[in-house]
N, C-alpha and C positions, 0 to 999 in steps of 0.2 A: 389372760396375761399376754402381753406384748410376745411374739417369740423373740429371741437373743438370736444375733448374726452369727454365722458359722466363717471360721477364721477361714481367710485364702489359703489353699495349697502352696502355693507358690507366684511371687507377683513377678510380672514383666519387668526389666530392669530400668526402661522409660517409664510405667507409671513409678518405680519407686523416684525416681528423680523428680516425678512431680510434684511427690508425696514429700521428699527433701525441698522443694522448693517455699511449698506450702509452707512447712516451718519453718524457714528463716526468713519469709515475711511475717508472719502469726510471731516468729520472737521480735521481731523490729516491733509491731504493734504493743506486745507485752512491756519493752524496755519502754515505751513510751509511755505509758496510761501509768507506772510509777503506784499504781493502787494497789494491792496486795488480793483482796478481793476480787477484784476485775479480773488481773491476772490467770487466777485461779478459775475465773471462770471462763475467761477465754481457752484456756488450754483443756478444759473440761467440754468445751461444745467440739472443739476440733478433735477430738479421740474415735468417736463414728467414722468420720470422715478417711480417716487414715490409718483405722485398721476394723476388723469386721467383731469388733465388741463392741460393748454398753458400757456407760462408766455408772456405775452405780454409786462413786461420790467421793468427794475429795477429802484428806484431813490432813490439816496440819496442828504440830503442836501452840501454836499461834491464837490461828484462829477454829480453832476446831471442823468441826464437817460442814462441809458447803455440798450446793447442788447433789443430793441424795437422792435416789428413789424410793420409792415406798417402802422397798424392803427394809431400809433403814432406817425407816420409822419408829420401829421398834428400839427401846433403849435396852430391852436383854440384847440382841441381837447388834447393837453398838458396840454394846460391852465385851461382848465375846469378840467382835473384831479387832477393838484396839487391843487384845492382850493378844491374838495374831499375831498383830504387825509389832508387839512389843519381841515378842519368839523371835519373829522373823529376821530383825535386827536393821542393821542399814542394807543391806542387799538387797531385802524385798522377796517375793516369789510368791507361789502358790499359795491360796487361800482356800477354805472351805463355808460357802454361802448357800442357805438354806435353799433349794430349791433352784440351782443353777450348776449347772457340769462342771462348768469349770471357769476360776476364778484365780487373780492374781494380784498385788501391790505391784506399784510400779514408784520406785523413792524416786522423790524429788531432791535432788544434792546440789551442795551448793563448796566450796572450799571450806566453808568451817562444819559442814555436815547434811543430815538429813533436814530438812527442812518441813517433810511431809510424804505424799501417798497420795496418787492417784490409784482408787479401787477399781477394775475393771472386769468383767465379767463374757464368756463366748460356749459357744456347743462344743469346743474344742482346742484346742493346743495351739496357738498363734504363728504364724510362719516363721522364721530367722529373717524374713526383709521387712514385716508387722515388727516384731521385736525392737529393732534396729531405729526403724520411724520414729516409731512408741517413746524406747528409750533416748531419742534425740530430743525430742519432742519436751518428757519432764529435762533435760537437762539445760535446755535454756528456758524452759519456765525457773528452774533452783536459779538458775541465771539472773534473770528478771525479777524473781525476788528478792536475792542474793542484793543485788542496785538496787531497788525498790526499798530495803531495810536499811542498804547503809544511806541511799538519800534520807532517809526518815531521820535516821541518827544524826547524820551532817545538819538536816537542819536543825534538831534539838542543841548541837554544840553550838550550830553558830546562834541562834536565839540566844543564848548562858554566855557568850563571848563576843557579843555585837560589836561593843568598844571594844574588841582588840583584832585592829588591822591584819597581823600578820596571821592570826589565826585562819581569818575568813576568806585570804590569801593561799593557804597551805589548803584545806579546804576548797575552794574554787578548783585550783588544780587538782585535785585529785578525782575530783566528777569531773573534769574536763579530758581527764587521762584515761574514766574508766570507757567512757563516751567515746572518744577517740578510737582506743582499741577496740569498742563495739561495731563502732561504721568501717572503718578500716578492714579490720576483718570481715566483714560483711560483706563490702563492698568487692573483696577477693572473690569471694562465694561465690556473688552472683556473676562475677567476669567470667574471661574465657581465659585468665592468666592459671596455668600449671601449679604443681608444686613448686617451682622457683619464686613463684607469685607470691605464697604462703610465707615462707621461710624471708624474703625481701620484707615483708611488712613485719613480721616479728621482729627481727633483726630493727626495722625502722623505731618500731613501738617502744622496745626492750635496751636495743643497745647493746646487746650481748651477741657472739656469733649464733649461727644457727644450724643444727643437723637433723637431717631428715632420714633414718637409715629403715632398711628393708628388718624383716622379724632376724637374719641370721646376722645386722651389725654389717653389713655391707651400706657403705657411704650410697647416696643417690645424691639429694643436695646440700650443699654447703652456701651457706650465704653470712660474709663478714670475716673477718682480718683471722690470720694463725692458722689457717687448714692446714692440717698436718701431713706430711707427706712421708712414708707413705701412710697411709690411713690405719689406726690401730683396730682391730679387731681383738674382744671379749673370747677366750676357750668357750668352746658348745657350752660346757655344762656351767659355767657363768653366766650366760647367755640366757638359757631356757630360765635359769630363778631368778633372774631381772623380771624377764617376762611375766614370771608367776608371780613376783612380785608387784608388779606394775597392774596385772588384771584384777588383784584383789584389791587395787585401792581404787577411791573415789576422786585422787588428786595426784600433782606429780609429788615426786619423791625425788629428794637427792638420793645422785651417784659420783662420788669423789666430788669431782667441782662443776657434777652439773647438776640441771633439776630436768627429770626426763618424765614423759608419761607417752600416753599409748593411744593411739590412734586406729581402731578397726573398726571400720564398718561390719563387714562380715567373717565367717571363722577364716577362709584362706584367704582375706586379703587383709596385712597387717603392717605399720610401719610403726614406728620409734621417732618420737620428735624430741628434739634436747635443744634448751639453753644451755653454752659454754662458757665456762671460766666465770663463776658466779659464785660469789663470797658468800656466806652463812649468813650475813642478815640484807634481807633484799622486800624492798615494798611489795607491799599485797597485789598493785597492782598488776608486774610481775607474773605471778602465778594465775592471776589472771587473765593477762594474754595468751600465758602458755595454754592455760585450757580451754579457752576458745579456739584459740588457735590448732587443737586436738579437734575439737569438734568438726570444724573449717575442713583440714586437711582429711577425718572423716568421710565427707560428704566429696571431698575432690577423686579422692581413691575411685568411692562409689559409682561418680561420674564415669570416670574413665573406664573402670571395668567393665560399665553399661553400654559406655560407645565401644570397647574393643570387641566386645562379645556380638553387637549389630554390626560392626566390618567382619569380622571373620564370618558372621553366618551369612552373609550377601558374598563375600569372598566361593564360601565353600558350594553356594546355591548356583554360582555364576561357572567353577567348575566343573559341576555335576552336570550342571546342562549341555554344556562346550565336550564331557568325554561322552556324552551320551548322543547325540546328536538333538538342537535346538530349533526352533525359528527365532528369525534376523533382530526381528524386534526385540525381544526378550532380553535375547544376549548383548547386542549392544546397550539397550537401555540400562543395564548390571554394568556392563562394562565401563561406561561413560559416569556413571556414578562412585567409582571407586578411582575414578582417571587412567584407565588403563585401554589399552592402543590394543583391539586385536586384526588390525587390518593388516598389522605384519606378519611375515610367516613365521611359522611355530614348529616347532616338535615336542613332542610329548618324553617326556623325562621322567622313569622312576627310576628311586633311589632306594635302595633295600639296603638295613642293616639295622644293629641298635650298639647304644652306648653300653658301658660297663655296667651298669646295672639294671639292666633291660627296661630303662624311661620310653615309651613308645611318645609320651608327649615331648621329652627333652629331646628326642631324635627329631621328629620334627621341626622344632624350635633352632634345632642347630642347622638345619638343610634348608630354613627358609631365611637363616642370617647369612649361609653364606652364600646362596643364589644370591638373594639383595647387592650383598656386598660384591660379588664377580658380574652383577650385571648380567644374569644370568637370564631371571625372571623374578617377577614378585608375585603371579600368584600362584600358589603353593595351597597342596589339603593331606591329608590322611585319607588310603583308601583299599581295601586288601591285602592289608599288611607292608604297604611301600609309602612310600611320599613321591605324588606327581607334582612334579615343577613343568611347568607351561615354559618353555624355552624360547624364548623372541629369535633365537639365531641361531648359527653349526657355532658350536663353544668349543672349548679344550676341555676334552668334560674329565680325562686325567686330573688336570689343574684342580677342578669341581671336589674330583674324588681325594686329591690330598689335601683339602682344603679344609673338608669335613674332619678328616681322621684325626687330628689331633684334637679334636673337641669333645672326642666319645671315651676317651677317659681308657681305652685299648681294649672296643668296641671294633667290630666290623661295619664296612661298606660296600655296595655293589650297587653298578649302575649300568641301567636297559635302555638306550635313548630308540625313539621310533623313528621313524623317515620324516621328512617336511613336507609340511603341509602348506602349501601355498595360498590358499585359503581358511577361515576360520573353520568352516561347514567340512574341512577336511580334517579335522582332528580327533574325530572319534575313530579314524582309520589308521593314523597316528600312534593313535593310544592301545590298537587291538595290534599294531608291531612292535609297540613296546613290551607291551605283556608277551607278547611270542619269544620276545629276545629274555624277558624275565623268568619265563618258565623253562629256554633252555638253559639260565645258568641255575634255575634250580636243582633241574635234575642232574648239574654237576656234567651238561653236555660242550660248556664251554667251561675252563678254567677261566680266562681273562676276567678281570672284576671288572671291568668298561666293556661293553660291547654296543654296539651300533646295529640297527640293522640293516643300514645298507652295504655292511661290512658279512653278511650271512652265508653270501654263497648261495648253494644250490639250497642251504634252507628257506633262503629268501624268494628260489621261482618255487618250490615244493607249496610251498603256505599258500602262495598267487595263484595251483590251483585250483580251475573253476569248480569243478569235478571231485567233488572228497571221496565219494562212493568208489570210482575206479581206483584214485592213489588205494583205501582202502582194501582193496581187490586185488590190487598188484602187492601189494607189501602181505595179505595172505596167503596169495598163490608161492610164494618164496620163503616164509618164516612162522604159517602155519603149523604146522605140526609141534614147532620150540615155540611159539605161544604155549601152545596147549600144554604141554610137558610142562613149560615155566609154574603156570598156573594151578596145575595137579600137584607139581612137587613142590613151587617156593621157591623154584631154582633161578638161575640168573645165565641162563642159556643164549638169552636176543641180547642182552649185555653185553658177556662177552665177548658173541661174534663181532660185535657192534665195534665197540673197543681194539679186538685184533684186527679189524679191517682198518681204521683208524689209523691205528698203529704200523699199517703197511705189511701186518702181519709178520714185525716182528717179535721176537718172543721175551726176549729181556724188556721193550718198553711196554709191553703188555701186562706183562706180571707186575710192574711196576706202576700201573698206572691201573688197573684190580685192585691191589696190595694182597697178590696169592703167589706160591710156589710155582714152578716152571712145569712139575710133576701135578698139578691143580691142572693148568690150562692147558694140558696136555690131553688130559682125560677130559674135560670141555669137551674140547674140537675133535676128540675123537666120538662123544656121545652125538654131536653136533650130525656129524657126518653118518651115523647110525638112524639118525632119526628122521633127517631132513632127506637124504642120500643125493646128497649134492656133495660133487667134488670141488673142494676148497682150494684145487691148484691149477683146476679152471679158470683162466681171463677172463672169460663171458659170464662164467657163473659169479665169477665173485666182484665183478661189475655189478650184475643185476642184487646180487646181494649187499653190494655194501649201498645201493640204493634203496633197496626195500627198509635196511636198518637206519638209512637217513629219514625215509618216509615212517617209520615206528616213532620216531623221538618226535620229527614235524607234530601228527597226530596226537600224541601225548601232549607234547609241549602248546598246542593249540588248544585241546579240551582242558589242560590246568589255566588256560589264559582264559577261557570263556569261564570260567566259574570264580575266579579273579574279578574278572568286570561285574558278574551278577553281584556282587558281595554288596551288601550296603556299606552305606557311606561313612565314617568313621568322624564323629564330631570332633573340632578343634578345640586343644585346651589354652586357657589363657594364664 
């Protein structure tokens, strides 16, 4: 026996585009050939091809089984099938076929119903972008039958109604209209026109306005007279049994005075397309545009999630290179592909924080709208828990940061910008000052939520030494022994000498900036001075001290920065 194809894991989102494309010339051929048989057998050879089963045979209640294998040779073996797919209902699913893993129905639907079953058969479970193909696939074959049976019909009336002009008339026009709406829509498909493309030609078709909204009822487009301003939005829980309503049928449905159905390619990308202001009795044709036109904007979604998903992965590939250090070619060639200028100076920009409900993708999505919009920079990735923005210029990165804040819903922000790099090949050095500046406001060593680091100070020559072993040497020659004590007990000893030096060594903004008793930091700096026996009312001592505790935080703040950059890379969501 032949073996059966084992279903893809997962397809590349340009072959599924192929695989879309395929079918909406395979349906142009179908609408054409007008034969009911052919049909059926056309969409029966194209099933290998576009997804990794066998079709073991077609049936409709028509014409009964076509194109069968062997296995269904057998008429017990028939017989137990159609009372399946009688179970099964118009939905279709899972089947059980002698000698095969795993088996499915795939309904052929048309607006007045099921029309039929393509049987297919795989080693395994079909992907969600097989599926998707598949079920496109019988829907403009139920299409092409669907025009295939009512031409059949048109010509039996007009045969019975030859003498009568107007009949052949009313007739002529309505294949003329269903044909129309077929290339028209079609002809959207294979352009390069958006969703405004879609919803312009329905509107032409139809005559009716047109809305195109996201799954939560949020307008995107409107095409034709009356948009309401402001736009009404459905309560959630309205909303979701539309939806649930709209996924269990085979057709649109009226809502109030529209006829709406449902457009998804895949589970998270969904939109809602409606006919407006449309009276309870409206020509077949009608509901026919609208559900090509579901198909249509289907396949445009698809599209675009396919190209968003290959910009942002060449996006985030062309970042990774640039904070890592690159060769010339590489990066430019990335860069020249996406239209982006790196021959200008840059700084490397992270932005740490999250929105109100900890979206780590919505936080992104908001810090890469409003660099765009401040002309900040556009390319932007997730990487270590921050968002780096590639900064073309010295910004008002204040501005930056209240820009953001009202979008995270009363979320936090902080932002670490690095030095400039006047070259691109100087951005990974950039990117290791940014992180420096990041890991001191982590450890709470800067309050400021913007910090710069050419703004650092003596942290900024501490990091530029060559020599980390001596800074090392010199910071244990002085704070040795309150290391060790810290470490044995859990205590916060390098703290808060660190803090009271800071603090100019005084005692109310010490305590306050701790958050302990005065009678706390009293006993500190007395254990301080027990352990260390350094006199804290020394000049010279508490010079080299409040050094040593600038040189602790450096250290610190530099080994959280290098384990930051080792982090992989954190994929983009769309």
């Amino acid at each position: 026996m032949k073996a059966l194809p084992s279903p893809r894991p997962g397809a590349d989102p340009l072959d599924q585009l192929s695989s879309l494309h395929a079918v909406l010339v395979l349906s142009m051929l179908m609408n054409e050939t007008g034969d009911e048989v052919q049909i059926l057998h056309l969409a029966a050879t194209a099933v290998p091809s576009l997804a990794r089963c066998r079709l073991e045979g077609t049936f409709t209640t028509a014409s009964g089984w076509q194109d069968t294998t062997q296995l269904l040779g057998s008429d017990a073996v028939r017989g137990d099938l159609e009372r399946q797919l009688e179970r099964l209902g118009p939905a279709g699913g899972e089947l059980v076929l002698p000698g095969r893993p795993w088996a499915a129905a795939l309904p052929i639907r048309s607006r007045t119903g099921v029309l039929g079953h393509l049987v297919v058969s795989a080693c395994g479970q079909l992907s969600t972008e097989e599926r998707f193909v598949l079920s496109a696939l019988t829907q403009q074959c139920g299409v092409a039958l669907a025009n295939a049976r009512l031409i059949t019909r048109e010509r039996a009336v007009l045969a019975q109604v030859a003498a009568t002009n107007a009949a052949l008339e009313r007739t002529v026009n309505r294949l003329e209209r269903s044909t129309a709406v077929h290339d028209t829509l079609t002809r959207v498909a294979a352009s390069s026109e958006g969703l405004e493309g879609i919803a312009r030609a329905l509107h032409e078709l139809t005559g009716y306005a047109v809305a195109i909204e996201d799954r939560y009822g949020n307008l995107r487009v409107w095409e034709g007279p009356g948009q309401p301003r402001p736009y009404p939005k459905d309560a959630p829980d309205r909303r979701e049994r539309l939806l649930r309503e709209l996924a269990g049928k085979a057709r649109a449905v009226r809502d109030r005075d529209r006829l709406v159905t449902l457009a998804s390619p895949r589970h998270d990308v969904l939109a809602v397309l409606s006919l407006v202001h449309v009276p309870e009795q409206v020509d077949d044709i009608v509901y026919v545009a609208l559900e090509h036109g579901a198909t249509v904007l289907s396949m445009k979604l698809a599209q675009m999630r396919a190209i968003a998903e290959v910009e942002l992965r060449v996006r985030r590939d062309l970042g990774e290179e640039l904070l890592a250090g690159t060769d010339e070619a590489g990066a430019l060639s990335r860069a020249t592909a996406l239209g982006y200028d790196l021959e200008r100076p840059h700084r490397v920009v992270l932005v740490e924080g999250h929105t109100k409900n900890h979206d780590p993708d919505a936080f992104l999505h908001v810090v890469r709208r409003k660099a765009k919009e401040l002309d900040v920079g556009t390319l932007v990735l997730g990487k270590g828990g921050a968002v780096v923005v590639f900064a073309c210029a010295r910004q008002r990165w204040d501005e930056l940061r209240m820009a953001i804040l009202p979008e995270l819903g009363g979320g936090r922000c902080a932002i670490a910008v690095g030095g400039v790099s006047e070259h691109w090949r100087e951005i990974p050095r950039s990117y290791r000052e940014a992180l420096l500046v990041l890991s001191l406001q982590r450890s709470n060593h800067f309050a400021r939520p913007v910090t710069v680091f050419d703004d650092l100070g003596f942290y900024r020559v501490l990091s530029s030494v060559g020599d980390f072993n001596e800074l090392e040497r010199f910071m244990r020659s002085m704070l040795g022994s309150l290391l060790d004590y810290d470490a044995l007990r859990s205590s916060e000893l390098v703290k808060t000498l660190s803090r009271f030096l800071d603090c100019g060594g005084n005692y109310d903004t010490t305590t306050r900036a701790l958050f302990i008793g005065r009678s706390t930091l009293k006993y500190r700096l007395q254990r301080i001075r027990d352990l260390s026996g350094h006199d804290l009312n020394d000049p010279d001592t508490r010079l080299n001290l409040h050094l040593a505790t600038r040189a602790w935080q450096t250290l610190q703040a530099m080994s959280s920065a290098e384990a930051i950059a080792s982090s992989s890379p954190e994929p983009p969501a769309l």
